[in-house]
C-alpha positions, 0 to 999 in steps of 0.5 A: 575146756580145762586145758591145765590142772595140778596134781601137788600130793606124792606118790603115798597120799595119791596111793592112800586116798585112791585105795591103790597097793604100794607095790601097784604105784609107780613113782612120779613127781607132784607138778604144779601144772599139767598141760596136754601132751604131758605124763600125769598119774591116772588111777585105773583097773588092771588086767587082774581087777585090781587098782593100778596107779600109773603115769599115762599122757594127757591126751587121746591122739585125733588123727588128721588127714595130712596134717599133724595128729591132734590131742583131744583132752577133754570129752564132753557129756553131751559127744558121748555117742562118738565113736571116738569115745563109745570104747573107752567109755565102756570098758576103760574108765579111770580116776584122774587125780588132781589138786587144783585145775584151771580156766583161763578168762579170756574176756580181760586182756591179758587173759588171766588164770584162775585156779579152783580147788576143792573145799576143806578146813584143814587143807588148802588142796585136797585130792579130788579126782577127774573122771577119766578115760583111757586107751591106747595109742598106735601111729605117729604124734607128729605129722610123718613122725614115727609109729609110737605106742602110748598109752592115753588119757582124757577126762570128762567135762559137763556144764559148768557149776555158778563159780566156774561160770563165772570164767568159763561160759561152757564147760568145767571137768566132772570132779568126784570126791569120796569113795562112792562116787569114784566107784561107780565111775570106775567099777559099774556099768557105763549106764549106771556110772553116767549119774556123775556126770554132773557139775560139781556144787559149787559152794564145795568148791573155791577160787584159790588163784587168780593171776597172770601164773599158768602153775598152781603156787601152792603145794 
């Protein structure tokens, strides 16, 4: 379960790199960690078909009888039959940007943080996206809290690849880099767009933090 990630570029780079207009991009701050619960951009369609870049918060909200709702921030490749996903998986798939994202390894005391971002000779964290989904939020996010609506997001995970393995055992965020890629997980059907759910190579992809630090230190 990824539970932290960064998103480090601004607003005109995210825009740029995901293809997005400048009058469809709302303004938001780069931050060098994004817990759940907090309001991160997310690229996705419209209601005219055309690509919007908006702030959404991290999280599809589980309801609980007669305890607090819970955030759910990661949907996993092999609970796609849920019908708390099957929704959204058809019909409202998005891009997550990101720069870096984070696995705690609990197997040392204290448990360290260690960041993974993508590789590139030049930059020392390029923009990827996570392959997300979206919805909307109707009720409480508290237990007896007032009926809000928000709208919601959360990314997929799959097995993970030999590098994020090496820290988590279970599962590691769907990454997609390139144009195609993040177009057919976004624009096709849901039966064509499931060939990305994979693990991402892992000699495309380095260790570039590790430490007792829960935000990403370079920007």
């Amino acid at each position: 379960m990824c539970n932290l990630y960064s998103q480090t570029r601004a607003v005109e780079a995210v825009r740029r790199l995901f293809r997005v207009s400048s009058n469809r991009a709302a303004v938001f701050q780069p931050k060098d960690a994004i817990f759940p619960g907090h309001m991160a951009p997310v690229v996705r369609r419209a209601q005219d078909g055309e690509r919007e870049l908006v702030e959404l918060s991290w999280g599809f909200v589980l309801p609980q009888p007669a305890k607090a709702p819970r955030r759910v921030t990661n949907t996993r490749d092999d609970k796609m039959d849920s019908r708390f996903w099957r929704d959204s998986l058809e019909h409202r798939r998005c891009l997550v940007p990101a720069t870096s994202f984070c696995e705690p390894n609990g197997d040392v005391k204290p448990a360290t943080w260690n960041w993974f971002a993508i590789n590139d000779a030049t930059d020392l964290r390029p923009l990827f996206a996570f392959a997300g989904i979206w919805s909307v939020w109707n009720g409480a996010l508290k237990k007896d809290g007032p009926p809000v609506s928000l709208d919601v997001f959360s990314f997929m995970t799959t097995t993970p690849n030999a590098l994020v393995e090496t820290v988590n055992h279970e599962r590691m965020p769907v990454v997609l880099v390139g144009e195609e890629a993040q177009t057919l997980w976004m624009d096709r059907s849901f039966a064509e767009a499931k060939s990305v759910l994979k693990p991402y190579p892992p000699e495309n992809m380095r260790l570039v933090q590790m430490g007792y630090e829960k935000n990403d230190l370079c920007r």
